[in-house]
DOBA-516535 format. One line per field, with one value per residue (C-alpha): x, y, z; residue number from 1. Coordinates in Angstrom, 1 decimal, m for minus. Each point is the difference from the previous one (the first is absolute). Layout:
<nodes>
xx = X|...
yy = Y|...
zz = Z|...
i = NUM|...
</nodes>
This chain:
<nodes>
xx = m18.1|2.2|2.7|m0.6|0.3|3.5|1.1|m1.1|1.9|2.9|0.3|m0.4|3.2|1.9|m1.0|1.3|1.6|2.7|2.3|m1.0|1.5|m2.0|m1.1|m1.2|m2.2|m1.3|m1.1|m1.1|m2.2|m1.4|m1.2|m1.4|m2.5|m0.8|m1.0|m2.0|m1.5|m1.0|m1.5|m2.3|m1.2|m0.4|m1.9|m2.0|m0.4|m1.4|m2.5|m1.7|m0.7|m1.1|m3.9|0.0|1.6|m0.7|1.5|2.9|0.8|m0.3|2.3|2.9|m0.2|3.4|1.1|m2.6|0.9|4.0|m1.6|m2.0|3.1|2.2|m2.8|m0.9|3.9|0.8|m3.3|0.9|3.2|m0.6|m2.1|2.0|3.1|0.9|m1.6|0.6|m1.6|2.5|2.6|3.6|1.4|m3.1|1.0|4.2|m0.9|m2.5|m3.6|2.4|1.4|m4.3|m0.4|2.6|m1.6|m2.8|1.9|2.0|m4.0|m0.9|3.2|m0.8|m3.7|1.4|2.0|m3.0|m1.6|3.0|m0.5|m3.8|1.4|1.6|m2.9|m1.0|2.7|m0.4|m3.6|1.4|2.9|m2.9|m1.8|3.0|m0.1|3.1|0.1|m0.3|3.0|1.8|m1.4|1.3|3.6|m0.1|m1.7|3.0|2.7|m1.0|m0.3|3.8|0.8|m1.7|1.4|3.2|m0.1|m1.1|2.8|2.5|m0.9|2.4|m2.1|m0.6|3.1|2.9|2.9|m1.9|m0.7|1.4|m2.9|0.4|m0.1|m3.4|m1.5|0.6|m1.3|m3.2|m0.5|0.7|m2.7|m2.3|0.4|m0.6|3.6|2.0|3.3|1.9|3.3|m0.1|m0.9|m3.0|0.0|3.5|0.3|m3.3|m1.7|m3.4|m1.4|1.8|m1.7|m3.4|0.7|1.1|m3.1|m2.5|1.7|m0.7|m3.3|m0.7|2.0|m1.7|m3.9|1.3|m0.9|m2.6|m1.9|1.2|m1.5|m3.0|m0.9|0.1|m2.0|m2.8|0.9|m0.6|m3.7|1.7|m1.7|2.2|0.3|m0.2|3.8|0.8|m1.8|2.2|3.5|m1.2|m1.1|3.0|2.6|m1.8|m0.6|m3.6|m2.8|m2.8|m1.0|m2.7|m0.1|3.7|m0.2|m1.0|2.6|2.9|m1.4|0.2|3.4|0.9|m1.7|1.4|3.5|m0.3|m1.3|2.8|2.3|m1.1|m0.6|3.5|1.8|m2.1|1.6|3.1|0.7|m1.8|2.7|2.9|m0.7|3.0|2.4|0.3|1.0|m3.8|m3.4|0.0|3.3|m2.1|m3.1|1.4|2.1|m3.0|m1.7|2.4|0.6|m3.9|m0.4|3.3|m1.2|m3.5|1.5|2.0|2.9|2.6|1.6|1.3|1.2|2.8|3.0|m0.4|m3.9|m1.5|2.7|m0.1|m3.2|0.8|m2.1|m2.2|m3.2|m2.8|1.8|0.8|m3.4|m1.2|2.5|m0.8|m3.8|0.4|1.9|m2.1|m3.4|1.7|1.5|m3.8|m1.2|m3.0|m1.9|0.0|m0.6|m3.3|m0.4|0.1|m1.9|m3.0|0.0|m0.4|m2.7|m2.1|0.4|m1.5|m3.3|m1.5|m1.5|3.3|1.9|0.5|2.5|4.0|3.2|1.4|2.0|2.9|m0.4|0.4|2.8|1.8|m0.2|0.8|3.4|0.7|m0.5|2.2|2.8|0.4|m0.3|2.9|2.1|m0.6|1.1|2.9|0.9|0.4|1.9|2.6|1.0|m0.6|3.4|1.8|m1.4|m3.0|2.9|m0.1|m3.6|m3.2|m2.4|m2.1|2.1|0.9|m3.6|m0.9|2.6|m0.4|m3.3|0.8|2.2|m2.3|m2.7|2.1|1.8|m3.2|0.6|0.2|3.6|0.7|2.4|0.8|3.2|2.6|m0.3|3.4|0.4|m2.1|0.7|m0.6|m2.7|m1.8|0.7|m1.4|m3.5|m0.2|0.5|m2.7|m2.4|1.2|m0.8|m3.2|m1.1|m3.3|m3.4|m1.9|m1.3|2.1|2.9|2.4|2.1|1.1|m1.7|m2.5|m2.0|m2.8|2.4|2.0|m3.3|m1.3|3.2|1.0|m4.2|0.8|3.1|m2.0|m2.7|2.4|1.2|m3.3|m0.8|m2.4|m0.4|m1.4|1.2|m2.6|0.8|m2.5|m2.8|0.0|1.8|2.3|0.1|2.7|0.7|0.3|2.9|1.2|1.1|1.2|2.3|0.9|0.3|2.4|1.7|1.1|0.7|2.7|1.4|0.2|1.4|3.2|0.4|0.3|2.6|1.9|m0.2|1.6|2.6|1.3|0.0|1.5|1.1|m0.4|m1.8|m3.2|m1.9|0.2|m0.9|m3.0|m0.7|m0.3|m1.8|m2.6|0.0|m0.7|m3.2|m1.2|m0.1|1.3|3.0|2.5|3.4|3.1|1.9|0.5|m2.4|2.0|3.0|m1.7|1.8|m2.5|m1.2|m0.8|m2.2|m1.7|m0.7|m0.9|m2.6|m1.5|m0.4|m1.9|m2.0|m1.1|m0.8|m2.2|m2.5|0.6|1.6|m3.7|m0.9|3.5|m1.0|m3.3|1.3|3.0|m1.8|m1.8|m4.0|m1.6|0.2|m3.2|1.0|m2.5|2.2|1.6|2.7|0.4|0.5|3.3|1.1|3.6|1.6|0.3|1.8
yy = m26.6|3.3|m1.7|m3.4|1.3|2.0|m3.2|m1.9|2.7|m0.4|m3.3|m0.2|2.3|m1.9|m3.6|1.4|2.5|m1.2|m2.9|m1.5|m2.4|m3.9|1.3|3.2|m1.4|m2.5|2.9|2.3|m3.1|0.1|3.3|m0.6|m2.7|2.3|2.4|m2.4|m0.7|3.3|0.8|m2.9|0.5|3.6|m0.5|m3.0|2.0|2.9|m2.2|m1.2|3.6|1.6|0.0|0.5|m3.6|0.7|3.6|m0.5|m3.5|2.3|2.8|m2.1|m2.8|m0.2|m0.6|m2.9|m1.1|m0.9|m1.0|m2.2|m1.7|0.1|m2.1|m2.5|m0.3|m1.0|m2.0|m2.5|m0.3|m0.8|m2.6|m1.3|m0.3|m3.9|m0.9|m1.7|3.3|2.0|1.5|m1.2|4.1|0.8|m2.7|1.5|3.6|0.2|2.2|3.4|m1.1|0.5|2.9|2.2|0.2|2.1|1.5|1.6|1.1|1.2|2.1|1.8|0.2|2.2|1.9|1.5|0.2|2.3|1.8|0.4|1.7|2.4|0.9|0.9|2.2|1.2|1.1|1.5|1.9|1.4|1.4|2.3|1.1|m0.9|0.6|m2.7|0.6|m0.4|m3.2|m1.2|1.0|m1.0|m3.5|m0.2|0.8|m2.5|m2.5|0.4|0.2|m3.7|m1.0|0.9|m2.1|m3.2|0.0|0.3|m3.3|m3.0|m1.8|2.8|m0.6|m1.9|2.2|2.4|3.7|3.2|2.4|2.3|m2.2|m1.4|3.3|0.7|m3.7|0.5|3.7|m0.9|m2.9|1.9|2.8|m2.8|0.8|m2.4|1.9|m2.8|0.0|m3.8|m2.7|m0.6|m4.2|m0.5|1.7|0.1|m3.7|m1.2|1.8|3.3|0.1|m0.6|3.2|1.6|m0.7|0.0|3.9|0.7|m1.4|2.4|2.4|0.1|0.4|2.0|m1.0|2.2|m1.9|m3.5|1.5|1.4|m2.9|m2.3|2.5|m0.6|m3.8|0.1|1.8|3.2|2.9|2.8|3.7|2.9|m0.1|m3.3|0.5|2.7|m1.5|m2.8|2.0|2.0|m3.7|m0.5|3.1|m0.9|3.1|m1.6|m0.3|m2.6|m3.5|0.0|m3.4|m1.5|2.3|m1.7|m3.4|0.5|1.2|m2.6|m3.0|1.7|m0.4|m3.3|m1.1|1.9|m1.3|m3.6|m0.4|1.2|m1.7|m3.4|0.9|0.7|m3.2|m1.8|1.7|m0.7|m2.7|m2.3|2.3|m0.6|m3.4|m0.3|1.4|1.8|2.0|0.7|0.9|2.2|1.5|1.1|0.6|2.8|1.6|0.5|1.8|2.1|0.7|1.0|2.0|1.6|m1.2|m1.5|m1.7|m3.6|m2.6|m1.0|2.2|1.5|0.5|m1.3|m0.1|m3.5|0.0|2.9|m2.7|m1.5|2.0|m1.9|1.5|3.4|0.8|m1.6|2.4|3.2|m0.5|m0.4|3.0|2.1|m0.5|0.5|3.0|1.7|0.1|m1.6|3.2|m1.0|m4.0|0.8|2.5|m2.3|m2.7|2.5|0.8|m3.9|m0.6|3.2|m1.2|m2.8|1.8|1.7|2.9|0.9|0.0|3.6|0.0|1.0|m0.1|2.3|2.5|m1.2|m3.6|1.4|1.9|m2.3|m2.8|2.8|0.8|m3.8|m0.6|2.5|m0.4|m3.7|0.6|2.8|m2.1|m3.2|1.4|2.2|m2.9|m1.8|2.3|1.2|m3.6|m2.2|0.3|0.1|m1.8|m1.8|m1.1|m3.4|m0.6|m1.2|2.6|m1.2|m0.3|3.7|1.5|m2.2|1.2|3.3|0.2|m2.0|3.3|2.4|m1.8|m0.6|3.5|1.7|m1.5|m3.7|m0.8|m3.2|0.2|m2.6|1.8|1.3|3.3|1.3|m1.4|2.8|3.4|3.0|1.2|m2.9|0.4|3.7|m1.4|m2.8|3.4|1.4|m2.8|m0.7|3.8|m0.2|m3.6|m1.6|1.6|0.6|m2.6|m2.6|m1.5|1.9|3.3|3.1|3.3|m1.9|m0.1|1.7|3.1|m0.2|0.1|2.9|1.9|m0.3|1.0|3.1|0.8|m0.7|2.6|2.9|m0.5|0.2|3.2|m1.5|0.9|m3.6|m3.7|m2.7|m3.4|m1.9|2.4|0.8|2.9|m1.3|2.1|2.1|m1.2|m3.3|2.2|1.3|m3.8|m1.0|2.8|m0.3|m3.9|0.4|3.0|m2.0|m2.8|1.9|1.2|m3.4|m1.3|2.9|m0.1|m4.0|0.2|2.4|m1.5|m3.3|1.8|1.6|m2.8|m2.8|1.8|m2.4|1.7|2.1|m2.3|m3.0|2.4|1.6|m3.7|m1.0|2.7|0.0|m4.0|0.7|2.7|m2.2|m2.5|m2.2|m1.8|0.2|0.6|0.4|m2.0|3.1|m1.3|m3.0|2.6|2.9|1.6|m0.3|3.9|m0.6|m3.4|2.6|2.7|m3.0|m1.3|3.0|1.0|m3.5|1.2|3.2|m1.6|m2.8|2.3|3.1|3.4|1.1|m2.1|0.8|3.7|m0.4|m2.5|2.3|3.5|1.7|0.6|2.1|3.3|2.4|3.5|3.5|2.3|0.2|1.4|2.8|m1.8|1.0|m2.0|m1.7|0.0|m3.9|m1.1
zz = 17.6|m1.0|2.3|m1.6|m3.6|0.9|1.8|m3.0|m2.3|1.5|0.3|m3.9|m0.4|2.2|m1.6|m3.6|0.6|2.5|0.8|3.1|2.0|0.9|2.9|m0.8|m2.9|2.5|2.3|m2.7|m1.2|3.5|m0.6|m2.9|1.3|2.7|m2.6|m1.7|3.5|0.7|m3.7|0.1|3.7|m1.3|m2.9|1.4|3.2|m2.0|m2.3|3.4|1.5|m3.1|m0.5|m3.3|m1.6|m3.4|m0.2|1.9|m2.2|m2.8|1.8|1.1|m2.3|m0.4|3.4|0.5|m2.8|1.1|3.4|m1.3|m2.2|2.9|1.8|m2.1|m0.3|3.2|0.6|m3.3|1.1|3.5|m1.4|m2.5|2.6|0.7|m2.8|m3.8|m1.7|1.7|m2.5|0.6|m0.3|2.5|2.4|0.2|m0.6|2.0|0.4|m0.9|m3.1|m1.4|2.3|m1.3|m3.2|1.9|2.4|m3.0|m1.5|3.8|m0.3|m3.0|1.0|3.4|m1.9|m2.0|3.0|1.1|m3.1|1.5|2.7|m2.2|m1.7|3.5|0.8|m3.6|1.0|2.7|m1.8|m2.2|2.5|1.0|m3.3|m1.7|m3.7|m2.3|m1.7|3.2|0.3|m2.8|0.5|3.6|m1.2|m2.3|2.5|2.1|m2.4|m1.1|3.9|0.4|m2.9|0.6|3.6|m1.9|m2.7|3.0|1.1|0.1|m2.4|m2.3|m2.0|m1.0|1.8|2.1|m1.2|1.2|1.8|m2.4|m3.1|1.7|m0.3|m3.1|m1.5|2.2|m1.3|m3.4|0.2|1.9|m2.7|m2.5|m1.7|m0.7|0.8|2.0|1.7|1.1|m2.8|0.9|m2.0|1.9|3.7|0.8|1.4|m1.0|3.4|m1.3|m3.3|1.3|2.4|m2.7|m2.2|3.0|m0.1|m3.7|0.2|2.8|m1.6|m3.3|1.2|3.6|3.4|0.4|m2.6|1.3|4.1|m1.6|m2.2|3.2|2.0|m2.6|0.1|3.9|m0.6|1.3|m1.7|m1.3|1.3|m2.2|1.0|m0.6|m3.8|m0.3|0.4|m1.8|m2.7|m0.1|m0.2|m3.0|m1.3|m0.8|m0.5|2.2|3.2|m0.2|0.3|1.0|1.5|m3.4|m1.8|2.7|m0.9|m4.1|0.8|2.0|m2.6|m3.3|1.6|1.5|m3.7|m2.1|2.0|0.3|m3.5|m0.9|2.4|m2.1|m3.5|1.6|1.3|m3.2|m1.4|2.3|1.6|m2.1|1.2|3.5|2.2|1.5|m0.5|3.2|m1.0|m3.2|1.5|2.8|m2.8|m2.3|3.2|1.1|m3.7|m0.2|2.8|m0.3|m4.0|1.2|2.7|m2.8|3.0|m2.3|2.2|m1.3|1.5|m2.9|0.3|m3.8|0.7|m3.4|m2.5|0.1|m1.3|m3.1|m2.8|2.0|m1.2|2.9|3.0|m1.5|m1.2|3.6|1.5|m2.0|m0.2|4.3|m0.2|m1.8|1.7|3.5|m1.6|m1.6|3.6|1.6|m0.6|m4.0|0.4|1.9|m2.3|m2.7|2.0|0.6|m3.8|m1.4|3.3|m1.6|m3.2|0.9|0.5|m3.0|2.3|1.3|m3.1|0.1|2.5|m0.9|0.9|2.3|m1.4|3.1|m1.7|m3.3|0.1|2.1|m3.0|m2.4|1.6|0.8|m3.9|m0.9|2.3|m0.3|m4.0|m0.1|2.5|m2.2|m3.1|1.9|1.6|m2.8|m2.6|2.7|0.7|m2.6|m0.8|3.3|3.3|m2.6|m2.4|m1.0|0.7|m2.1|m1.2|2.0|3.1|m0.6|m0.4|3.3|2.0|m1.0|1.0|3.7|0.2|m0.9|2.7|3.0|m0.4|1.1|3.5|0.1|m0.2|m1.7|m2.8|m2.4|m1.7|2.6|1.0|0.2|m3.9|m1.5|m1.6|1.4|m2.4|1.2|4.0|m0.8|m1.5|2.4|3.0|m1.7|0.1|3.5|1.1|m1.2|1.8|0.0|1.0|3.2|2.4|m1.3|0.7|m1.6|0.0|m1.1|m0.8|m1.9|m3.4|0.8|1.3|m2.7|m2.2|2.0|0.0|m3.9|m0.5|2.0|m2.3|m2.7|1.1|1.1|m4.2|m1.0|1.9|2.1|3.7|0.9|0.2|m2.2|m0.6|m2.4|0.5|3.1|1.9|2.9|3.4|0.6|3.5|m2.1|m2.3|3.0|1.7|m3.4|m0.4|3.5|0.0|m2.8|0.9|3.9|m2.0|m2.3|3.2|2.1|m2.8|m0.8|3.8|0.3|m3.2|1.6|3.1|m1.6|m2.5|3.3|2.2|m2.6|m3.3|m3.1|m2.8|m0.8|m1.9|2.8|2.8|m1.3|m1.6|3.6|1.9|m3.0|0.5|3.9|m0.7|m2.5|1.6|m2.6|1.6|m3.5|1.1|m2.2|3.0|2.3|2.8|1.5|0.2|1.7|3.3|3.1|m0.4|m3.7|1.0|2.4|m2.9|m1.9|2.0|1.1|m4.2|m0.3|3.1|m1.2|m3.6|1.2|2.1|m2.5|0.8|0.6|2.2|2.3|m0.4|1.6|2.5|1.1|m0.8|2.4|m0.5|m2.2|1.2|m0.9|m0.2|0.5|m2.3|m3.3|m1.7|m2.6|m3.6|m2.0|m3.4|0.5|m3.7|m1.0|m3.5
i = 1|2|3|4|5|6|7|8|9|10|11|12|13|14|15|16|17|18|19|20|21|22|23|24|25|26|27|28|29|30|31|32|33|34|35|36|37|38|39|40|41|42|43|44|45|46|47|48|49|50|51|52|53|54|55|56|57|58|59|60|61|62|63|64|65|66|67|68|69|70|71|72|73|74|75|76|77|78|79|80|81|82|83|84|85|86|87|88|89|90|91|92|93|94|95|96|97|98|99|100|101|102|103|104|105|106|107|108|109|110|111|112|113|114|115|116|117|118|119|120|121|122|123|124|125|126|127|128|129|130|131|132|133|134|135|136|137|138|139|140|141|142|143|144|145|146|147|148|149|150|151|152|153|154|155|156|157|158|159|160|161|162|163|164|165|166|167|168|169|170|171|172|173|174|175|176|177|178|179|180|181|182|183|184|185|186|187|188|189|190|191|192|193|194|195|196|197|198|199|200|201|202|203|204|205|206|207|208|209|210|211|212|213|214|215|216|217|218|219|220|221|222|223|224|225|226|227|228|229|230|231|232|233|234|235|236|237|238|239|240|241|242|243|244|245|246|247|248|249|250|251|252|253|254|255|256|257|258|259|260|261|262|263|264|265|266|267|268|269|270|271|272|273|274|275|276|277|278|279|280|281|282|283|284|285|286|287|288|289|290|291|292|293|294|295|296|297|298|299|300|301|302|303|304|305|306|307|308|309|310|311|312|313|314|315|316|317|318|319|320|321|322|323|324|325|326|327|328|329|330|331|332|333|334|335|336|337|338|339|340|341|342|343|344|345|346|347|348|349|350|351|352|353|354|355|356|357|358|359|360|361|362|363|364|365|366|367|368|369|370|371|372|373|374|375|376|377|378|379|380|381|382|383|384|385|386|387|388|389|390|391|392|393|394|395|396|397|398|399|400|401|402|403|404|405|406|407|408|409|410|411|412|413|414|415|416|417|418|419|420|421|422|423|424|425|426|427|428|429|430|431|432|433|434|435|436|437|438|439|440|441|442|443|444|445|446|447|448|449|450|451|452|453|454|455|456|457|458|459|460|461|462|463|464|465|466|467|468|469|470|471|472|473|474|475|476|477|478|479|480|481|482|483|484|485|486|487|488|489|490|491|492|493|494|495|496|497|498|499|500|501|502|503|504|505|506|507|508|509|510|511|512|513|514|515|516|517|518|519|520|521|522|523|524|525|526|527|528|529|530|531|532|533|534|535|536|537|538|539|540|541|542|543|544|545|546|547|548|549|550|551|552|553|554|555|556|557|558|559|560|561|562|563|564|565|566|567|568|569
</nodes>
């Protein structure tokens, strides 16, 4: 079934992804029936030698369940055939015109079982002991590698796409950045966009929790391992009942996004030609927001939509709950299910929850009202009040990492690039789907500045002291990121000249994760697309994370030296 699922697999590139001659779609059709053949022999096959009916129904459901559609398919229609109840379409087309419907679901449903198979080797990967944050950055590389492949086909885009340039778009979606050197709304074709968003979706939880979560789906239980690497994607504290963690994950962003892609087209829906257009339009803007992505598929990302109040707030408020990290929305779901019970009504926030909303609050407050006061009289000229304050805050938002931008980039002042680098430096917060060094770093970091004026010789943050190998990785997160950052700026002032601001504007943009360019990107020589998207790499899974993926193991050591004071001012 391994061999039919990678058959299957690769008959599903070649269907959309390629232009194939009469004949060749006649054969590949073939192979799809046989395919079909051999999954419902399989599955019926395996039904009659089990022993136990009941729990192997309830274990492979879904595989009976397509069988048994297939079946009663071709048994109605083989009785309806010759007769007056037979459909006209049914009687030209033929019994594969119904069929392909399921062979497309049969498809899909081998693919996860290739995923299955991963989670296999996964297991087995584990048990040679490879770290968890090599994992992830190996998950990752992969992911832009397969990527990369799909946006090469034919039927990927309008024109074709240069290898390179099919790199970079699948890192930057993968990365969840937004950075583009193709239009994504013009040169890309409907089969290109849903790669690129079946990447950001991936991109923005990580494989790892996409393999682990159907591990669990499959009954599979989970190694310590397995828990591990899961727990490290989404940088959640607990080991237990990871399964259930995966599947609140998973649900929470399935709802988010659902529900926003619904007011988006209830919002859009008169703009475009038909509703499909309209819904696979909100569709794709509601996962890229939650994703904190920004990719778009209209050319000047949102500025069309500068007053139109429903989608921005849909976009910001999608942007901003992907950006506080799952970590803090099951936070916040634990506290309302224990305040639900009088007993348990002791219980608090977390002091990671807390001062992640605290810096949130305070960033998107000073880059609201900076926004606003450096540009209400240049690129916010000649708009309402209200246009101005709502813009302003879409600015401060998707500046943290998202992307979108409903005033041109390249149209505002420098004091305002420089605030909008800040925010973009500091990114979202862990186990989410954004970037940068993070809140709760910067949070930790400024309470350690804080504490070395006060005279103290320990870190606390709302009461409680913080540990200093917690200090430590902030300082060190922060202090990689400063230096990724001046080399990727050098790197591009070298390379392509241009000024100071617009480099660093972009580099920033790429660690961030954010995907705001000043219009440099498009332009970049080949060796400045390769700094580019190996910036974006290293932002999305975190200069931490590289440094434990690429370091060698803790090395424990029998000796120590002689202290001696090194004069610091």
């Amino acid at each position: 079934m391994f061999v039919v699922a990678a058959v299957a697999a690769i008959s599903l590139l070649l269907e959309y992804g390629f232009y194939l001659s009469p004949a060749a779609r006649e054969a590949l059709h073939a192979v799809d029936l046989a395919v079909v053949g051999v999954f419902i022999a399989d599955a019926l096959l395996r039904f009659a030698l089990s022993r136990k009916k009941f729990f192997h129904v309830k274990l492979r459901w879904p595989a009976l369940a397509i069988a048994a559609l297939v079946v009663s398919q071709l048994a109605l229609v083989r009785r309806l055939i010759g007769t007056e109840w037979m459909p006209a379409v049914l009687e030209e087309q033929g019994v594969f015109s119904l069929t392909k419907g399921y062979i497309v679901v049969l498809q899909v449903y081998l693919l996860l079982l290739i995923v299955g198979q991963a989670v296999a080797a996964n297991r087995r990967i584990a048990s040679m002991r490879v770290r968890p944050a090599r994992t992830v950055m190996l998950s990752f590389l992969l992911l832009i590698a397969v990527g990369a492949l799909l946006l090469s086909t034919p039927k990927a885009t309008v024109r074709g796409i240069a290898p390179l340039d099919a790199v970079f778009s699948a890192t930057s979606a993968i990365c969840v950045t937004g950075l583009v050197v193709v239009d994504t709304g013009t040169e890309f074709t409907r089969f290109g966009q849903a790669i690129l968003l079946t990447l950001i979706q991936i991109g923005g939880l990580g494989l790892i929790t996409f393999a682990t979560f159907f591990a669990v789906a499959m009954r599979r239980t989970l190694g310590l391992r397995e828990s591990l690497a899961a727990r490290g994607a989404l940088s959640y504290e607990g080991l237990g009942r990871m399964g259930r963690t995966l599947g609140t994950v998973i649900g929470l962003t399935v709802l988010l996004e659902a529900v926003g892609a619904v007011l988006l087209f209830v919002s859009t829906r008169g703009e475009f030609g038909s509703p499909r257009a309209a819904l696979w339009t909100s569709v794709f803007h509601s996962i890229s927001a939650f994703c904190n992505a920004g990719f778009s598929l209209h050319s000047t990302s949102l500025e069309r939509y500068v007053g139109n109040v429903p989608v921005l707030l849909t976009v910001t408020t999608l942007i901003v709950l992907g950006g506080l990290g799952f970590p803090v929305m099951m936070n916040a779901l634990g506290y309302r299910v224990l305040a639900e019970h009088p007993s348990r009504c002791r219980s608090r926030w977390g002091v990671h929850a807390r001062l992640v909303l605290l810096v949130t609050g305070v960033l998107l407050a000073v880059g609201t009202v900076g926004f606003f006061f450096l540009e209400r009289n240049g690129a916010l000229a000649g708009k309402s009040l209200g246009q101005q304050v709502l813009s302003s805050y879409f600015g401060s938002v998707t500046a943290r990492t998202a992307g979108f931008n409903t005033v041109r980039t390249a149209y505002l002042s420098l004091p305002t690039l420089f605030l909008l680098t800040a925010l973009m430096f500091i990114g979202g917060s862990p186990g989410g789907t954004a970037g940068g060094v993070k809140t709760s770093t910067t949070g930790v970091v400024f309470a350690t500045i804080s504490a070395l004026f006060r005279g103290k010789n320990r870190v606390e943050i709302m009461r409680r002291r913080i540990p200093d190998t917690v200090v430590n990785q902030a300082l060190v997160v922060v202090a990689a990121a400063i230096l990724i950052v001046t080399g990727g700026t050098f790197f591009l002032l070298a390379s392509e000249g241009g000024a100071l601001s617009d480099a660093l504007f972009e580099v920033v943009s790429a660690f961030g994760t954010v995907g705001l360019s000043t219009g440099m990107t498009p332009l970049l020589s080949p060796g400045s697309k390769v700094v580019l998207a190996l910036v974006m790499l290293i932002g999305r899974i975190g200069p931490l994370t590289l440094a434990l993926a690429v370091g060698q193991r803790e090395a424990r050591q029998s000796y120590d030296y002689p202290e001696e004071t090194v004069l610091v001012s």
